[in-house]
PDB file of N, CA, C, O and CB in Angstrom:
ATOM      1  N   UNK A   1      87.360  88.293 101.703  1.00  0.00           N
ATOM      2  CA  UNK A   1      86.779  89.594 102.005  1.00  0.00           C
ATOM      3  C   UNK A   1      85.634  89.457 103.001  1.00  0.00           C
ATOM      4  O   UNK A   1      85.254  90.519 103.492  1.00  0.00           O
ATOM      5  CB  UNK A   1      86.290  90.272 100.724  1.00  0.00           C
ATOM      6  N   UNK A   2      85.178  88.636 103.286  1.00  0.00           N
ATOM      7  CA  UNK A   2      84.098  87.860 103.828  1.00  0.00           C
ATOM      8  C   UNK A   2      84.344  87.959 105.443  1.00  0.00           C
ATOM      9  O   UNK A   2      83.531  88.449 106.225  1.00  0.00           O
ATOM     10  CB  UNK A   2      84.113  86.272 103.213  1.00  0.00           C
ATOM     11  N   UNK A   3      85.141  87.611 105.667  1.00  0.00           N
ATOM     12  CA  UNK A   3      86.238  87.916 107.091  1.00  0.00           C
ATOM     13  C   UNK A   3      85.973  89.001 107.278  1.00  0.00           C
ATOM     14  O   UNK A   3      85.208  89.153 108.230  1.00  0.00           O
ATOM     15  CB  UNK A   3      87.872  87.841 107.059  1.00  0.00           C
ATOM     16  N   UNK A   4      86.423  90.320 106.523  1.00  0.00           N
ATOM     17  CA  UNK A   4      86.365  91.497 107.029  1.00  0.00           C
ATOM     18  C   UNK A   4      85.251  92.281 107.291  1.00  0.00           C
ATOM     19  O   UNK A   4      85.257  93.232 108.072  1.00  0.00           O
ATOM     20  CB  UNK A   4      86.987  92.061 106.437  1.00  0.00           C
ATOM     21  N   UNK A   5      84.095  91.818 106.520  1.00  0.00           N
ATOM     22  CA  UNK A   5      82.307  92.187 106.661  1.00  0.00           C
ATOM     23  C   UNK A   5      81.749  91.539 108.130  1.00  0.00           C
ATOM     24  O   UNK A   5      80.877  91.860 108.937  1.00  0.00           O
ATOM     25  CB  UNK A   5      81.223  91.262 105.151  1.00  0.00           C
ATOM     26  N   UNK A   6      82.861  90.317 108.006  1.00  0.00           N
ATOM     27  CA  UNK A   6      82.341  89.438 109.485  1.00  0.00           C
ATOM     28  C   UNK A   6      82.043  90.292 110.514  1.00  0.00           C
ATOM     29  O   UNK A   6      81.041  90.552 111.180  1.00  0.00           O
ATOM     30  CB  UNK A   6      83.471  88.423 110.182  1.00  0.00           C
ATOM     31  N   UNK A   7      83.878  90.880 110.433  1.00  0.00           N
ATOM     32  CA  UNK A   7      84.159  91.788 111.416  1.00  0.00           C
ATOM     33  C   UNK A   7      82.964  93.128 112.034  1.00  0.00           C
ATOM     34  O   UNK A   7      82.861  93.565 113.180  1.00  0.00           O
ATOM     35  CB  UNK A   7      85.406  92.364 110.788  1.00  0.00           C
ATOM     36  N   UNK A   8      82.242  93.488 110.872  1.00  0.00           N
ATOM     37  CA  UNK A   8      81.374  94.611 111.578  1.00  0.00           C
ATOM     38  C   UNK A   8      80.163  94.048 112.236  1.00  0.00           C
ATOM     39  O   UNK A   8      79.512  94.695 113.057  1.00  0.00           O
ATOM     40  CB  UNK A   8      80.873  95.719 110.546  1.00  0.00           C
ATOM     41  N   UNK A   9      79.800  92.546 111.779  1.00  0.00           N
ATOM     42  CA  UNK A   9      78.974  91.979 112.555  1.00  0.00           C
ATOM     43  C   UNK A   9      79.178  91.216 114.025  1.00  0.00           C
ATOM     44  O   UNK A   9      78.403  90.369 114.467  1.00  0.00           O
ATOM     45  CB  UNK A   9      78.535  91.269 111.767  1.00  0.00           C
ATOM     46  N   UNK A  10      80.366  91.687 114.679  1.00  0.00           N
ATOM     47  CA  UNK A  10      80.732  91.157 115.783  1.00  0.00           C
ATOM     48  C   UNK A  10      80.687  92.124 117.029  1.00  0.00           C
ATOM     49  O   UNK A  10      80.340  93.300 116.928  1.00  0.00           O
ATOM     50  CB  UNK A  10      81.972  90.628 115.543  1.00  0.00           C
ATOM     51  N   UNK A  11      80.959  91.695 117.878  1.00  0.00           N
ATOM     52  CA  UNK A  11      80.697  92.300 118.970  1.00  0.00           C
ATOM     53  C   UNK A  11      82.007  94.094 118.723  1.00  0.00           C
ATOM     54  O   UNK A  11      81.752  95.273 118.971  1.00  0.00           O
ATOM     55  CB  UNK A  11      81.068  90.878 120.459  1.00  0.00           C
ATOM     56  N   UNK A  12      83.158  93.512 118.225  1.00  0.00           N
ATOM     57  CA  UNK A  12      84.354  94.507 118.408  1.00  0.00           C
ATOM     58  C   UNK A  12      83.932  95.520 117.002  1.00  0.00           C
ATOM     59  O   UNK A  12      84.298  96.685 116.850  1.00  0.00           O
ATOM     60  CB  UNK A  12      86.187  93.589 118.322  1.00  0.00           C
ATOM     61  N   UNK A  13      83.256  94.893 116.258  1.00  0.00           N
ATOM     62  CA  UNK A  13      82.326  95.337 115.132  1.00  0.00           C
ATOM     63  C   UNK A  13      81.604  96.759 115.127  1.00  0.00           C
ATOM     64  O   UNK A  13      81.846  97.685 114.354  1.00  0.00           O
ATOM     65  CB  UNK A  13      81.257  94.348 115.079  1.00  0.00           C
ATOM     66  N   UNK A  14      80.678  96.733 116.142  1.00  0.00           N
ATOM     67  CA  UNK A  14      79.798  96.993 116.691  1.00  0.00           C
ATOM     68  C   UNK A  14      79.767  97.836 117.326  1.00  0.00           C
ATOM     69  O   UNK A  14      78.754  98.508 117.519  1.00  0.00           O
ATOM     70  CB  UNK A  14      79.488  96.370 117.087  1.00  0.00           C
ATOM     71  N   UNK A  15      81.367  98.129 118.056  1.00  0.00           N
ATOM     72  CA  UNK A  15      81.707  98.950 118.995  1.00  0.00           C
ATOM     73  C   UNK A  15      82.833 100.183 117.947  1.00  0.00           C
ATOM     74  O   UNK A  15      83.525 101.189 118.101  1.00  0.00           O
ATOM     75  CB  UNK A  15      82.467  97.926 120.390  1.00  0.00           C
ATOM     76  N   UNK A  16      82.590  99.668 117.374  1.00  0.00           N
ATOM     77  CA  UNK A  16      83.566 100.357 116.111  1.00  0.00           C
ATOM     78  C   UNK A  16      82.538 101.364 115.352  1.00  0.00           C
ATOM     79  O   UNK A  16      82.642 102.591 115.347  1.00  0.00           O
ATOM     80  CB  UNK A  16      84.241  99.015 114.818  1.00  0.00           C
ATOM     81  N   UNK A  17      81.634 100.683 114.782  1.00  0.00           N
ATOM     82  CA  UNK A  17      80.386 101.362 113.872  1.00  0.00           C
ATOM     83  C   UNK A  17      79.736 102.480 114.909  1.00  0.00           C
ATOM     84  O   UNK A  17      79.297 103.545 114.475  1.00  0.00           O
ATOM     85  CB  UNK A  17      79.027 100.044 113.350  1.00  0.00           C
ATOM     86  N   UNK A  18      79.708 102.083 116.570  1.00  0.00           N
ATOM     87  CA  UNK A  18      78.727 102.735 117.360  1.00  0.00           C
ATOM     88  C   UNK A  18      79.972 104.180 117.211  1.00  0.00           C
ATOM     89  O   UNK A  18      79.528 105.278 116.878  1.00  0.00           O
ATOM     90  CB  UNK A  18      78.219 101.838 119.188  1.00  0.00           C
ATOM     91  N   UNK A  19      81.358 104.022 117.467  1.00  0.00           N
ATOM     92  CA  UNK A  19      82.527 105.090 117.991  1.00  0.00           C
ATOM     93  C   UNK A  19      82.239 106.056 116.534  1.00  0.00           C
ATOM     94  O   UNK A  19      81.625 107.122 116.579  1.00  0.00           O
ATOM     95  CB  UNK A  19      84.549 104.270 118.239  1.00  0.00           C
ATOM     96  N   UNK A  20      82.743 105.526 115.400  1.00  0.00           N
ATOM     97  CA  UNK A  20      82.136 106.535 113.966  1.00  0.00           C
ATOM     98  C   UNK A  20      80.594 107.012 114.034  1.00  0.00           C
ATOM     99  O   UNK A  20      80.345 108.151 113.639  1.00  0.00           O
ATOM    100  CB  UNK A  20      82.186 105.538 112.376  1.00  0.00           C
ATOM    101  N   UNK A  21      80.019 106.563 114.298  1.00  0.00           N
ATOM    102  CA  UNK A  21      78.641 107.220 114.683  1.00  0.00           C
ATOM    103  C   UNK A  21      78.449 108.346 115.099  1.00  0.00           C
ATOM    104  O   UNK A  21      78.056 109.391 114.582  1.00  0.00           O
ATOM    105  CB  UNK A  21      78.055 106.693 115.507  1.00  0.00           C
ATOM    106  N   UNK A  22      78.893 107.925 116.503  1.00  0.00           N
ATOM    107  CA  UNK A  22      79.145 109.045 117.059  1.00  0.00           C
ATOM    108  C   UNK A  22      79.970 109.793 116.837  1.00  0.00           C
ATOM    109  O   UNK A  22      79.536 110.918 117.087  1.00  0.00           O
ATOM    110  CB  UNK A  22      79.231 108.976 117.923  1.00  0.00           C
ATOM    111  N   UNK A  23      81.243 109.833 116.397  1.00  0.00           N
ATOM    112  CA  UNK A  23      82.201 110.971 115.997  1.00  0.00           C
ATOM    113  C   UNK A  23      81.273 111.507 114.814  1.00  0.00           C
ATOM    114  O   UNK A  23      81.323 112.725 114.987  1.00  0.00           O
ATOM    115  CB  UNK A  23      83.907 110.450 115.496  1.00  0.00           C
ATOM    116  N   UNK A  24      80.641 111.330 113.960  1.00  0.00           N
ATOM    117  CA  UNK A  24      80.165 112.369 112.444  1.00  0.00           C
ATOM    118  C   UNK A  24      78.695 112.067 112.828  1.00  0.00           C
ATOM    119  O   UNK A  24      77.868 111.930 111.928  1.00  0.00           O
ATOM    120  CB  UNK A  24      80.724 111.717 110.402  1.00  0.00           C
ATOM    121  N   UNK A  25      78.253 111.934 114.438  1.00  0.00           N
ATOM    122  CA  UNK A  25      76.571 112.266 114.388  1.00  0.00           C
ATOM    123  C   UNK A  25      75.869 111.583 113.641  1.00  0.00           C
ATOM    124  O   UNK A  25      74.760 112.078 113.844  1.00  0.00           O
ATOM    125  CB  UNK A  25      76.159 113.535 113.960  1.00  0.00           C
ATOM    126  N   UNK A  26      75.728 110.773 112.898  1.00  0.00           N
ATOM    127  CA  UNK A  26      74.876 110.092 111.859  1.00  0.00           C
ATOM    128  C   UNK A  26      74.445 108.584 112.407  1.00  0.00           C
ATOM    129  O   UNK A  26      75.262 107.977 113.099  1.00  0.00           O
ATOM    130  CB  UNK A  26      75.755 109.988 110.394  1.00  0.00           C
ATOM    131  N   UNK A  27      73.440 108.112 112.163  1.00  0.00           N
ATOM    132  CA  UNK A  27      72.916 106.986 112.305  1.00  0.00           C
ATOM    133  C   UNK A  27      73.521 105.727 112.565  1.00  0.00           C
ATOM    134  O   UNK A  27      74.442 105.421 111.808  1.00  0.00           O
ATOM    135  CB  UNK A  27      72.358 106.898 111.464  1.00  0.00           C
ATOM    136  N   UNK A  28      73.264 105.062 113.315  1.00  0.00           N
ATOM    137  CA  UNK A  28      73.769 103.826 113.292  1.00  0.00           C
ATOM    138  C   UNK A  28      73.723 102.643 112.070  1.00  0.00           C
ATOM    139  O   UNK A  28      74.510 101.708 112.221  1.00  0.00           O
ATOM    140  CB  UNK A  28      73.217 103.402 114.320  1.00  0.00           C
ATOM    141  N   UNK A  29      73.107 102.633 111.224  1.00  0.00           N
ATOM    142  CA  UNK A  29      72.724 101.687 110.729  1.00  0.00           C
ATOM    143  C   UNK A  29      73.385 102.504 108.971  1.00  0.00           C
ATOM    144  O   UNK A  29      74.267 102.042 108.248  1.00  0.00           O
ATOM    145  CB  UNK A  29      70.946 101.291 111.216  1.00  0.00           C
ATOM    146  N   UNK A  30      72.724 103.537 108.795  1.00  0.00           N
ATOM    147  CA  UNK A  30      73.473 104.588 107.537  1.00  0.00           C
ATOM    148  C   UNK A  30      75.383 104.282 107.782  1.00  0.00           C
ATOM    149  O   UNK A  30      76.152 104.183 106.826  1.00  0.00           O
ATOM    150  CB  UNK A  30      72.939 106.858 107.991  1.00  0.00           C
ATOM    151  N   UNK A  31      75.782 104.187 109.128  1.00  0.00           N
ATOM    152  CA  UNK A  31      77.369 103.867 109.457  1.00  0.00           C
ATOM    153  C   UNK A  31      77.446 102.985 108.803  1.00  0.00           C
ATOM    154  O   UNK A  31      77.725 103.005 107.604  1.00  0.00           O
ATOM    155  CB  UNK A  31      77.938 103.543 110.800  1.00  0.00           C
ATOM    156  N   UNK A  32      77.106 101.621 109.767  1.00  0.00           N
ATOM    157  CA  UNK A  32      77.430 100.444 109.096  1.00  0.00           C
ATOM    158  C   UNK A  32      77.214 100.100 107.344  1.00  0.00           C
ATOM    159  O   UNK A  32      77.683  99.069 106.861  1.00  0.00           O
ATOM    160  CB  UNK A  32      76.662  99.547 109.875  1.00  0.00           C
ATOM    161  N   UNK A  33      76.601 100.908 106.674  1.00  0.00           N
ATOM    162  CA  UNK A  33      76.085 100.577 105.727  1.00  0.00           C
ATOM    163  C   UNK A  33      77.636 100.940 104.593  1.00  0.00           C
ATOM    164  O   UNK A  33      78.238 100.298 103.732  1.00  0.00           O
ATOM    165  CB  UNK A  33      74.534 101.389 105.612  1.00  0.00           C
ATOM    166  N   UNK A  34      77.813 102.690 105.380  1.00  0.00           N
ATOM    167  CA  UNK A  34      79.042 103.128 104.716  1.00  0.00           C
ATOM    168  C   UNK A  34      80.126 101.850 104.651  1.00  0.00           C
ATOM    169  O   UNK A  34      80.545 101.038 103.827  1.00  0.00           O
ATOM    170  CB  UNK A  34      79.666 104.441 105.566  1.00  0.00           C
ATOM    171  N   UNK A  35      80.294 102.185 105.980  1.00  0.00           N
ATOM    172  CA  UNK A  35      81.518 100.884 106.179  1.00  0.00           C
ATOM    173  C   UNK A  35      81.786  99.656 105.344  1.00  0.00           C
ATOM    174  O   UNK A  35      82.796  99.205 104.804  1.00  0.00           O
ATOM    175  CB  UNK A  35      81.293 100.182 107.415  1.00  0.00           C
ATOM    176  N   UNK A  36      80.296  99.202 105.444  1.00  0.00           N
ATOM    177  CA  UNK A  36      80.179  97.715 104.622  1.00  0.00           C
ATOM    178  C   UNK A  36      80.494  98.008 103.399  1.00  0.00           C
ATOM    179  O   UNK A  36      80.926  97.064 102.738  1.00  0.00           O
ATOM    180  CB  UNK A  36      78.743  96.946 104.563  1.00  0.00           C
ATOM    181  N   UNK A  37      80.406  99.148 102.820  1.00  0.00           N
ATOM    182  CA  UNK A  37      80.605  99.495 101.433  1.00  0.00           C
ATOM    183  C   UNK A  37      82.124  99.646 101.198  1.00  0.00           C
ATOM    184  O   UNK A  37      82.820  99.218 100.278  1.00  0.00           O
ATOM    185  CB  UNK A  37      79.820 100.811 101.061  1.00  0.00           C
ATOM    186  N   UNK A  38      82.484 100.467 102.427  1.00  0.00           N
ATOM    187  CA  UNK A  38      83.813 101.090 102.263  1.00  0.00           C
ATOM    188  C   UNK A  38      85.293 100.263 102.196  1.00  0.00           C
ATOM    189  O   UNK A  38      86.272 100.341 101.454  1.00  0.00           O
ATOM    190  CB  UNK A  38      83.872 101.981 103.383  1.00  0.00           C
ATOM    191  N   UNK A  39      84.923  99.409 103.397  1.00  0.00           N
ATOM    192  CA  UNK A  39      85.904  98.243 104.081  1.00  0.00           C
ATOM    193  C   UNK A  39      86.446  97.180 102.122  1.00  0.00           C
ATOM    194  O   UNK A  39      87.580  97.452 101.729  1.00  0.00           O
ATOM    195  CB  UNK A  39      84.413  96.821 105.768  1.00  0.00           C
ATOM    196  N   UNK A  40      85.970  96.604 101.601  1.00  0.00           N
ATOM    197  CA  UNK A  40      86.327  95.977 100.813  1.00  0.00           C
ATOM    198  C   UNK A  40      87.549  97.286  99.504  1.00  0.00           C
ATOM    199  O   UNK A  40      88.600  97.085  98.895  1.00  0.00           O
ATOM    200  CB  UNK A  40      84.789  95.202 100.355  1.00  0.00           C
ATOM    201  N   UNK A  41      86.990  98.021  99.583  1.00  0.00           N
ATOM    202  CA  UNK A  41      87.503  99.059  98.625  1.00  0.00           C
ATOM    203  C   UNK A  41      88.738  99.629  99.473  1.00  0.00           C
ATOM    204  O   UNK A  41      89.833  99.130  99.215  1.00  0.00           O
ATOM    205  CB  UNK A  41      86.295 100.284  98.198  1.00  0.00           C
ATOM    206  N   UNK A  42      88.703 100.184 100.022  1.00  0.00           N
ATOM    207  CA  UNK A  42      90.007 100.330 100.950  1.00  0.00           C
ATOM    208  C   UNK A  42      91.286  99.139 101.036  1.00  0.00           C
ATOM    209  O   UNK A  42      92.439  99.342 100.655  1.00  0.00           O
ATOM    210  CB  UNK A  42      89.405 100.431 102.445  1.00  0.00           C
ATOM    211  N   UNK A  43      90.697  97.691 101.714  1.00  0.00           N
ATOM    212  CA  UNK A  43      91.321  96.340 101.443  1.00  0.00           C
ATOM    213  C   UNK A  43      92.135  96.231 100.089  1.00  0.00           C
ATOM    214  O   UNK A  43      93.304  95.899  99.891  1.00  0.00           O
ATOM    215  CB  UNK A  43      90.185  95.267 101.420  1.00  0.00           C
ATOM    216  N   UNK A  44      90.895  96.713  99.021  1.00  0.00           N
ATOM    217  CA  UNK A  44      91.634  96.219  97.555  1.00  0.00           C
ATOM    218  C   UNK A  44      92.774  97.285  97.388  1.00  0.00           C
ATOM    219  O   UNK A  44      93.824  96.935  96.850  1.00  0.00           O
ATOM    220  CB  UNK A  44      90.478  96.264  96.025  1.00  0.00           C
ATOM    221  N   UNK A  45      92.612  98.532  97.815  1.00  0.00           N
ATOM    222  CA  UNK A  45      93.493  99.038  97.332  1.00  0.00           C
ATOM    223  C   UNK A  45      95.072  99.465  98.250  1.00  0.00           C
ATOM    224  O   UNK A  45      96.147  99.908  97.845  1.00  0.00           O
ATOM    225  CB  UNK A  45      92.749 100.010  96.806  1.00  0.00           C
ATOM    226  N   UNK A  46      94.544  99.061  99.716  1.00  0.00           N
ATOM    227  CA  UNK A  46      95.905  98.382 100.394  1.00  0.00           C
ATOM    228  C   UNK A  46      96.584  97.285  99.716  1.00  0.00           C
ATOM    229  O   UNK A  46      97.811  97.253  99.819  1.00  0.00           O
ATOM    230  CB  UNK A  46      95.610  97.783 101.748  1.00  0.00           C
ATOM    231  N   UNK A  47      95.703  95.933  98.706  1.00  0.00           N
ATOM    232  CA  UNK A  47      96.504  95.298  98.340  1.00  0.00           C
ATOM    233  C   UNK A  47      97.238  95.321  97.312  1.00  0.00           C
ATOM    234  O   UNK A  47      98.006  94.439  96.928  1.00  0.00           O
ATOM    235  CB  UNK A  47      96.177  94.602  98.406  1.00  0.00           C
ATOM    236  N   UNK A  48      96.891  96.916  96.570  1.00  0.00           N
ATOM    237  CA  UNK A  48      97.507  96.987  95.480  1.00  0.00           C
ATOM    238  C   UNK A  48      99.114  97.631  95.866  1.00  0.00           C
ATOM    239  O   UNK A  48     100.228  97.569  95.347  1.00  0.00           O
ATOM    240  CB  UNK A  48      96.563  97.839  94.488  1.00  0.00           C
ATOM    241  N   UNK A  49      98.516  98.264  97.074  1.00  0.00           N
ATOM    242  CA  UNK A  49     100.158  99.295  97.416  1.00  0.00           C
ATOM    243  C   UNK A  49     101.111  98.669  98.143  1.00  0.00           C
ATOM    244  O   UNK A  49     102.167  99.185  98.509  1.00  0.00           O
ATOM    245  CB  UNK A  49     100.014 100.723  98.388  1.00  0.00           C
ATOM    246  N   UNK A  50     100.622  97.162  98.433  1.00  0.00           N
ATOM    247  CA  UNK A  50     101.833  96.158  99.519  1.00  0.00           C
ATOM    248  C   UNK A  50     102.185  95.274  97.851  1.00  0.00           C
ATOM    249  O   UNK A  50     103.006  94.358  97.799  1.00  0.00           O
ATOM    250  CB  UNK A  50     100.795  94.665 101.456  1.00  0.00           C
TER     251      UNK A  50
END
């Protein structure tokens, strides 16, 4: 899961968190925070439906 948290700390990361930002107006940092929360919970439950 570690991999996928990587991911928002990377450059393609980054450019991802900035695009949701801006689409729902809200903070940069409140984004990433969602995300970081969100990304593992989403994962688990893609792996329940494959």
């Amino acid at each position: 899961m570690s991999g996928i948290l990587d991911l928002l700390n990377s450059d393609p990361g980054q450019s991802i968190i900035s695009g949701v930002s801006n689409d729902t107006k809200q903070p940069q940092n409140k984004t990433q925070d969602v995300l970081t929360m969100a990304l593992p919970v989403l994962m688990a439950a893609m792996k329940i439906n494959t």
